[in-house]
LODO-168623 format. One record per atom (N, C-alpha, C, O, CB): residue in one letter; x, y, z. Coordinates in steps of 0.1 Angstrom, whole numbers, padded with zeros to 4 digits, always signed. Glycine has a CB too. Layout:
REM residues N
AXYZ
...
REM end
This chain:
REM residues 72
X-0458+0013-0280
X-0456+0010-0266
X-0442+0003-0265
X-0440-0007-0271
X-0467+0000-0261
X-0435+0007-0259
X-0420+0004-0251
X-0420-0011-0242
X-0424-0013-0231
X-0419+0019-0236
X-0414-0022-0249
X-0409-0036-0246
X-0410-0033-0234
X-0405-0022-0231
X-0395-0041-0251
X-0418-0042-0222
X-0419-0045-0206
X-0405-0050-0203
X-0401-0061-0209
X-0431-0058-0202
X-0397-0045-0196
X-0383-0048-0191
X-0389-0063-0184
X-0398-0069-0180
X-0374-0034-0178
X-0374-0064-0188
X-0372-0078-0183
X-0375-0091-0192
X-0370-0102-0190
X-0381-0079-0172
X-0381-0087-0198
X-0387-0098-0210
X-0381-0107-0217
X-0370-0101-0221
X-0393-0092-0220
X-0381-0119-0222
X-0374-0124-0230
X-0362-0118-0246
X-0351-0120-0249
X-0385-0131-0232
X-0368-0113-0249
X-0370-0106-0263
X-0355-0098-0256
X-0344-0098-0261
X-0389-0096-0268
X-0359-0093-0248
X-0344-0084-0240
X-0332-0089-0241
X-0331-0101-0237
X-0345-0083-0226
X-0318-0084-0244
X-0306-0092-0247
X-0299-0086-0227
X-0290-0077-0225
X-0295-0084-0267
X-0304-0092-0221
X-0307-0088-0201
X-0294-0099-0202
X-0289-0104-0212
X-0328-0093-0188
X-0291-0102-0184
X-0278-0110-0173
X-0291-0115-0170
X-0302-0109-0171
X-0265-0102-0159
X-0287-0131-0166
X-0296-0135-0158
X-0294-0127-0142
X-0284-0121-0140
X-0294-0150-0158
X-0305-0128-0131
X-0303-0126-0121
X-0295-0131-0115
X-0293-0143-0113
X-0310-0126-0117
X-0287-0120-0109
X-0281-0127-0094
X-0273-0142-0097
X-0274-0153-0090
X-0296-0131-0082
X-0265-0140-0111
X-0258-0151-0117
X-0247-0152-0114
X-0243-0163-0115
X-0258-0152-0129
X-0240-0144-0109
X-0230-0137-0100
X-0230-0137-0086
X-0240-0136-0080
X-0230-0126-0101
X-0216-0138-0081
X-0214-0135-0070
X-0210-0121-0063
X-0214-0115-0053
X-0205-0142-0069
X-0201-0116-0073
X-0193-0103-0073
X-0199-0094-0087
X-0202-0101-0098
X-0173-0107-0074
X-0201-0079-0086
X-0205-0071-0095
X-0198-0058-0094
X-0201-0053-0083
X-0218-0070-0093
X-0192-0051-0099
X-0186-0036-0100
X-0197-0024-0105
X-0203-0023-0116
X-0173-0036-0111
X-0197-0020-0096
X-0208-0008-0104
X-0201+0004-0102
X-0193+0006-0092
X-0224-0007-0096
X-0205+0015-0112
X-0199+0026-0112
X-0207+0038-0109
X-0218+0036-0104
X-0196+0028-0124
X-0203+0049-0110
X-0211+0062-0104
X-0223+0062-0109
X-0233+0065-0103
X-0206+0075-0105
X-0220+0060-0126
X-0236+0061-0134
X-0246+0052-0134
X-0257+0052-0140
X-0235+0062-0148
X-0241+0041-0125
X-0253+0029-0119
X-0259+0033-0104
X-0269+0027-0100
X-0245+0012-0117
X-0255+0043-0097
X-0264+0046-0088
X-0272+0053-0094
X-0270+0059-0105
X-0259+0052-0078
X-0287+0054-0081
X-0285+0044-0075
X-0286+0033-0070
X-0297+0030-0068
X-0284+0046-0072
X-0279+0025-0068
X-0278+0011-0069
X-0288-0001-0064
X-0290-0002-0052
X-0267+0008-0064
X-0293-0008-0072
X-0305-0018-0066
X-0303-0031-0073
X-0298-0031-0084
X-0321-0011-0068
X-0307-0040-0068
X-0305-0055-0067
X-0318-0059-0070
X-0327-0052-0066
X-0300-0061-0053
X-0321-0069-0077
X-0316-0065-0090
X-0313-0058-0098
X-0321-0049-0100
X-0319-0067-0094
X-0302-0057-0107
X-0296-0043-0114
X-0307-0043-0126
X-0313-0053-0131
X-0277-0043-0119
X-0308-0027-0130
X-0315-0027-0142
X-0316-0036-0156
X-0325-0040-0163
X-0312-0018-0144
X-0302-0037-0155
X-0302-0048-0168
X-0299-0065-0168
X-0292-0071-0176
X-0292-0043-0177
X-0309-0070-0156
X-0311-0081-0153
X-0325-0087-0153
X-0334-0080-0149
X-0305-0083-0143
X-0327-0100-0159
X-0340-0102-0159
X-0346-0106-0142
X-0340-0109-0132
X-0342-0114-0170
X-0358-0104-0144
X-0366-0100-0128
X-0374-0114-0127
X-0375-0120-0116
X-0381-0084-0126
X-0379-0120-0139
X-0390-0133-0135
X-0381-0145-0124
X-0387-0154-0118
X-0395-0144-0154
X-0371-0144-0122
X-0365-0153-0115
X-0354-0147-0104
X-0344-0152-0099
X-0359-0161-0125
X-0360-0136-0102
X-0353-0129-0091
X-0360-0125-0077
X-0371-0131-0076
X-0348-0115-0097
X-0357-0117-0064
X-0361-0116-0055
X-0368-0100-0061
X-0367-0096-0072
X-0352-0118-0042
X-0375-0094-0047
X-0383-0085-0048
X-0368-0071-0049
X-0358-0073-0042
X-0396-0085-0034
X-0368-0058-0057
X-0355-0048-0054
X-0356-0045-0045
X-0365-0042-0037
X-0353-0038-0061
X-0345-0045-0045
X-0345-0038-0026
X-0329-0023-0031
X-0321-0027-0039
X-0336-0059-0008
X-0328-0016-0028
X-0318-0006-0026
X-0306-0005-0022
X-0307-0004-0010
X-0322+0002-0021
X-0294-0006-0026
X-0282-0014-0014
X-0275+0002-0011
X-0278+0012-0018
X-0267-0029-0024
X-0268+0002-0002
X-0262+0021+0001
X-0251+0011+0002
X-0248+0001+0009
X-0268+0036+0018
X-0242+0020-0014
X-0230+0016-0013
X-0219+0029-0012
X-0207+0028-0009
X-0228+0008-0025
X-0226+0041-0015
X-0216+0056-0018
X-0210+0055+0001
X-0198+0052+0000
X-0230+0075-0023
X-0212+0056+0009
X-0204+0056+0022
X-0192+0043+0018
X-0180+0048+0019
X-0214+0053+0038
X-0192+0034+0016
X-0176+0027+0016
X-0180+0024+0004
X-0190+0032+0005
X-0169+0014+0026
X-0181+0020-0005
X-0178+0016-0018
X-0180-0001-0017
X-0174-0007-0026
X-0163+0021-0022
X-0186-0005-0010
X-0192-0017-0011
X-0199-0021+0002
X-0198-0019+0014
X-0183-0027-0016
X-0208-0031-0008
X-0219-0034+0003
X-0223-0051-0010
X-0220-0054-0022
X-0237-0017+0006
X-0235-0056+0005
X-0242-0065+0003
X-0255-0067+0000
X-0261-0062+0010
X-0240-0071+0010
X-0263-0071-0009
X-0275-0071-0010
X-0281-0083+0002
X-0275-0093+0004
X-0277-0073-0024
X-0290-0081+0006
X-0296-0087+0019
X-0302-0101+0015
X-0302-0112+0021
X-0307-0077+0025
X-0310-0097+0003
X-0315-0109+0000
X-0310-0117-0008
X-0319-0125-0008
X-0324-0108-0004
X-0299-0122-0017
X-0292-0131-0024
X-0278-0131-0018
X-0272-0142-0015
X-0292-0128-0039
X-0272-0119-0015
X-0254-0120-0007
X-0250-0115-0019
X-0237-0115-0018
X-0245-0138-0003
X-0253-0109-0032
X-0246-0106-0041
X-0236-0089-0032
X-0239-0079-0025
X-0258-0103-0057
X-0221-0094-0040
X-0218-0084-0035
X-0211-0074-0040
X-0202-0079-0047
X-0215-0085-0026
X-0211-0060-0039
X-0217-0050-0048
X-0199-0038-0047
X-0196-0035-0035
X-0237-0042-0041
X-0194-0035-0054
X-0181-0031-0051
X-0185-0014-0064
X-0196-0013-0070
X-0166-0045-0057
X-0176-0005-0064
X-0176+0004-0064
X-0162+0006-0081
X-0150+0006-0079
X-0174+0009-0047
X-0165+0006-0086
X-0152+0005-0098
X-0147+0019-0101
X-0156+0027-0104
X-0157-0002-0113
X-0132+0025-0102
X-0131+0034-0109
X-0134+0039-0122
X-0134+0033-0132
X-0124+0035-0108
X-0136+0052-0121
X-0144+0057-0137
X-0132+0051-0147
X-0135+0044-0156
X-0146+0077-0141
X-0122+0054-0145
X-0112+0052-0152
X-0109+0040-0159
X-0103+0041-0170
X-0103+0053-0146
X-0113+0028-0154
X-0115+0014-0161
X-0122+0010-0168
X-0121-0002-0171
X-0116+0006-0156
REM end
């Protein structure tokens, strides 16, 4: 059986430890908490629509969410 995400044992970001986050094409699509953050101390996911401008805000913490070139 496959480790429960989020878990200790997981080498995870804390949640929402951040202000500012860059995400790339292969992270849409994009949700708050991001996949590789732990959840026991986070809000419920919610979905952020960042592909029309390349950044947005998550509603429930203010984390805010920018668009990075592949190139970097």
């Amino acid at each position: 059986m496959a480790p429960k995400a989020g878990t200790v044992e997981q080498d995870l970001i804390p949640a929402n430890a951040q202000n500012t986050y860059g995400v790339r094409v292969k992270d849409l699509p994009l949700s708050c908490p991001m996949p590789g953050m732990y959840l026991w101390n986070s809000h419920p996911k919610v979905y952020i629509p960042i592909e029309a401008t390349g950044e947005a805000k998550c509603p429930y913490c203010g984390a805010q969410y920018y668009m990075i070139d592949e190139s970097d």
